[in-house]
C-alpha positions, 0 to 999 in steps of 0.5 A, spaced: 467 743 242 474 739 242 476 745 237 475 750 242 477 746 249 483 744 245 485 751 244 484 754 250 485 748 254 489 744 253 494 748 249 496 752 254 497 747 259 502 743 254 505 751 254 505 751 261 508 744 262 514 746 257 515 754 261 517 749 267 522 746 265 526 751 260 528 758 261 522 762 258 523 769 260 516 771 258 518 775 251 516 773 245 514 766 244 516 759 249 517 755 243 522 760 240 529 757 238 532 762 244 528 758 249 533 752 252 530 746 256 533 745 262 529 741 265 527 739 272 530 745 275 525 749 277 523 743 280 528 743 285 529 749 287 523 748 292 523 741 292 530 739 294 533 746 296 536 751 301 535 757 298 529 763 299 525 759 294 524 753 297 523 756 304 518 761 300 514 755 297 515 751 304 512 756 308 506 756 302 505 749 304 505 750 310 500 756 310 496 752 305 496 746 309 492 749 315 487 752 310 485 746 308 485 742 314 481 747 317 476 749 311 475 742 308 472 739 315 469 745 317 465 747 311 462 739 310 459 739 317 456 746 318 454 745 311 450 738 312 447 742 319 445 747 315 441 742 310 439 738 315 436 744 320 433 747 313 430 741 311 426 739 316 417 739 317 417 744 322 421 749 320 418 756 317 420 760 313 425 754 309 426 759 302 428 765 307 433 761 310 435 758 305 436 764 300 441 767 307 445 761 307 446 761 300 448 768 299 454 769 301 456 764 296 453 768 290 457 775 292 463 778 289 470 774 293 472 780 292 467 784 295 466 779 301 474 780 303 473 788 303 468 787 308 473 782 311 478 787 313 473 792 315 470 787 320 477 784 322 481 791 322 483 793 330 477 797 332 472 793 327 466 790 329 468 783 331 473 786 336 468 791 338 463 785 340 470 781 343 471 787 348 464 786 351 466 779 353 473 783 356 477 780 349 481 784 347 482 783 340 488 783 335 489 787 329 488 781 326 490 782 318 497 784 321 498 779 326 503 774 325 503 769 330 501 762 330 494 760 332 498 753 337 502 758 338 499 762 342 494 756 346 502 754 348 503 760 352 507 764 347 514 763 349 520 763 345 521 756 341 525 750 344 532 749 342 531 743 340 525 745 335 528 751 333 533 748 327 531 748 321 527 742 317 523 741 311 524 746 305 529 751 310 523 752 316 524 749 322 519 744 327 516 750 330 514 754 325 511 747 322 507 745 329 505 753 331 499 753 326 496 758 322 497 766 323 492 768 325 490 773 319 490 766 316 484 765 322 481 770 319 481 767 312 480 761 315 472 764 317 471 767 312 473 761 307 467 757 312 463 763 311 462 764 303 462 756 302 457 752 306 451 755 304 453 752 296 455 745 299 448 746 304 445 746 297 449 739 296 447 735 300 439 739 301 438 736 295 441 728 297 437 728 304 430 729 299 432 723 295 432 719 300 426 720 302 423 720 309 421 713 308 427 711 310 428 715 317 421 712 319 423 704 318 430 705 322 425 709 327 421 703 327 426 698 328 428 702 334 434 707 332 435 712 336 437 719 332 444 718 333 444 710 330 439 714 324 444 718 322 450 715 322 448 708 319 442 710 315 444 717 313 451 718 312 451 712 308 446 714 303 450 721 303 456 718 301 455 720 294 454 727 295 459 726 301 464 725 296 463 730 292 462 736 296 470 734 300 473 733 293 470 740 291 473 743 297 479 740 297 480 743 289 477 750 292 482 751 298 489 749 294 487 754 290 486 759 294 488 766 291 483 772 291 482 772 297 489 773 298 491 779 292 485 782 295 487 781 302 493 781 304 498 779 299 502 773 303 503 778 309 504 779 314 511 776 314 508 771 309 504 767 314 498 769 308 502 766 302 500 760 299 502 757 292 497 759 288 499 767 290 507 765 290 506 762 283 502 769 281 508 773 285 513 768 282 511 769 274 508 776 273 511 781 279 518 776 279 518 775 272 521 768 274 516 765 269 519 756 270 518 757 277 511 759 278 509 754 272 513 749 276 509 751 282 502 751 278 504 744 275 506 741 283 499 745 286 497 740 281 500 734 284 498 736 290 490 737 289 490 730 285 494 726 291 489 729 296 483 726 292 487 720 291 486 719 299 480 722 300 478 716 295 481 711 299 479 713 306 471 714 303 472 708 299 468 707 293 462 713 292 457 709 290 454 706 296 449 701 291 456 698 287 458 692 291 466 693 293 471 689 290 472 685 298 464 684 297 465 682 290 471 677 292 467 675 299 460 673 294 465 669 290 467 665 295 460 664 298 457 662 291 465 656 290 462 653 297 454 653 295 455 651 290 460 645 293 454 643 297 449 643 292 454 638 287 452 630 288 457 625 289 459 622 283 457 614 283 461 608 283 461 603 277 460 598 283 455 602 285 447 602 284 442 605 285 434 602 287 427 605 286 428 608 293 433 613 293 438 608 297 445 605 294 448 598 294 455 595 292 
C-alpha cells in the first residue's frame, strides 16, 4: 500500500511541486538537464502581477469565492433539514424520500450539467415556469451579469469604484456578485450535494437517540432552546465533517465547468481548478497551471484552518484546552482550602481538637 501511494501519489505531487517552479515545457521528462529552476515566478505572475494572468487568476478567486460562499452554507442547512424532516416517526415513506434525496448525488456530474443547460437555457423550463408568475427569465449560461449587480438597480459603476484593485479587478467587479450563470451552477452544486450530506448527519441525529430530546422536553425546552443547545452541540462532529467536505468540493470545482460552460461567459464562470487545466493542457504554460494547483492548495488548507477555529474543537466530549486551564485552577484553589495549617513548635494540641500556645 506505501508502494502503491507512493507511486501514484505522492511522486506526482513532488513532480508538480518541481514543474511550479522550473520552465518545463511539457516534452520529455521535468527532471531532464534541459529543465532550469526558476524558481517562484510562476507564483508571481498571479500573485503580485499586473498582466493578464494575474487578472485571470483574480477573476478565478473571485468567481470561485461566491461558489463557496454560497454552496457551503446552503448545502449544510438544507441538508441537516432534510435529515431532520426524514428522520422522523411520523413520516411514511422514509426509504422513498431518502432514496430521492439521495439520487441526484450518485448520477453522472456530467450528466446532471447536461440536463442543467436544458432546464437553465432561454426557452427552458425554469424560464417557462418564471413567465407563469410574470418573470421573464434570462438565458442564463450566457448571461453575464452580477447577481448584486442587478439588486442595486444595474447601473453603470461609480468612478470611485471603477479603478482597478487586487490582481487588476476593480472594486466593483469584486462586490457585484456572481454572474448569474454562475447562480445557475451555484443551484445545481446544492442540488447534487445535500442529499450526501443528508445522509451525514441522518446518521448523527440517530446516535443521539431520542432520550436525549425527551429529557430537554422535560426540563421545559422549547423546539428552538432542544435544537440549538442540545442538538447542534451533539452534531458538531459531523457539523465539521460535512463544511470541511464542502469546502474541499466547492475550491475544486471543474467538471461542471468543462462540461458547462468552459469559464464563460466573459469569464464569469472561471474558476482555479479549470484556469489551472486551461493553463497547463490548452496553454501549454505547464508552471503556471502547477503554480495555480499548488495555491488552490494553499487555499483549501487555510480555509479548513478557520473553519477549525471558528467551530472550535470537533469532538465536543474532549475538554477544550480554556476548560482544561479553567479545572486546573479550579483543582490549585480546592486543594489550598483543603490544605491544614501548619502547627507551630510553640503550639499544642489537646484531646479536643483545640490549640494552645
Amino acid at each position: 500500500m506505501v508502494v502503491i501511494l507512493g507511486l501514484f501519489l505522492f511522486v506526482p505531487v513532488i513532480m508538480a511541486a518541481w514543474v511550479s517552479v522550473s520552465d518545463w515545457n511539457g516534452r520529455g521528462s521535468p527532471f531532464s538537464s534541459n529543465v532550469h529552476f526558476v524558481g517562484g515566478t510562476h507564483y508571481a505572475e498571479m500573485l503580485g502581477g499586473r498582466g493578464l494572468a494575474a487578472r485571470d487568476f483574480g477573476t478565478a478567486i473571485r468567481n470561485n469565492l461566491y461558489y463557496v460562499l454560497f454552496v457551503v452554507p446552503l448545502q449544510t442547512a438544507i441538508s441537516l433539514g432534510l435529515a431532520f424532516m426524514v428522520n422522523k416517526r411520523a413520516l411514511r415513506g422514509k426509504g422513498f424520500f431518502r432514496t430521492a434525496f439521495y439520487f441526484p448525488s450518485v448520477t453522472s456530474t456530467v450528466a446532471i450539467t447536461v440536463l442543467w443547460l436544458f432546464l437553465f437555457s432561454a426557452s427552458g423550463a425554469v424560464n417557462a415556469v418564471l413567465s407563469w408568475l410574470s418573470i421573464q427569465g434570462p438565458n442564463w449560461f450566457a448571461d453575464p451579469r452580477g447577481v448584486f449587480h442587478l439588486l442595486m438597480g444595474g447601473g453603470d459603476a461609480p468612478a470611485a469604484l471603477s479603478q482597478p484593485g487586487l490582481f487588476g479587478i476593480s472594486t466593483w467587479e469584486w462586490i457585484a456578485g456572481p454572474s448569474i450563470a454562475m447562480a445557475a451552477f451555484i443551484m445545481m452544486a446544492i442540488f447534487t450535494t445535500s442529499g450526501t450530506f443528508m445522509l451525514l448527519f441522518l446518521a448523527a441525529l440517530q446516535s443521539i437517540g431520542e432520550d436525549t430530546d425527551e429529557a430537554a422536553m422535560v426540563d421545559g425546552a422549547s423546539v428552538w432552546q432542544r435544537f440549538w443547545y442540545v442538538t447542534v452541540p451533539l452534531l458538531r462532529p459531523t457539523l465539521f465533517t460535512v463544511i470541511t467536505l464542502g469546502l474541499i468540493g466547492t475550491w475544486q470545482v471543474f467538471d461542471q465547468i468543462y462540461t458547462g460552460s468552459q469559464g464563460g461567459p466573459s469569464k464569469t464562470t472561471l474558476t482555479p481548478a479549470f484556469l489551472s487545466y486551461q493553463s497547463a493542457f490548452e496553454s501549454q504554460r505547464w508552471g503556471r497551471g502547477a503554480a495555480i494547483a499548488f495555491i488552490l492548495f494553499a487555499i483549501i488548507v487555510i480555509m479548513t484552518l478557520l473553519q477549525r477555529l471558528i467551530l472550535g474543537d470537533a469532538d465536543p466530549t474532549k475538554p477544550s484546552r480554556r476548560q482544561l486551564r479553567a479545572d486546573r485552577r479550579a483543582h490549585a484553589a480546592a486543594a489550598e482550602v483543603v490544605t491544614p495549617a501548619p502547627v507551630r513548635a510553640d503550639e499544642t494540641i489537646d484531646r479536643g481538637g483545640g490549640r494552645h500556645g
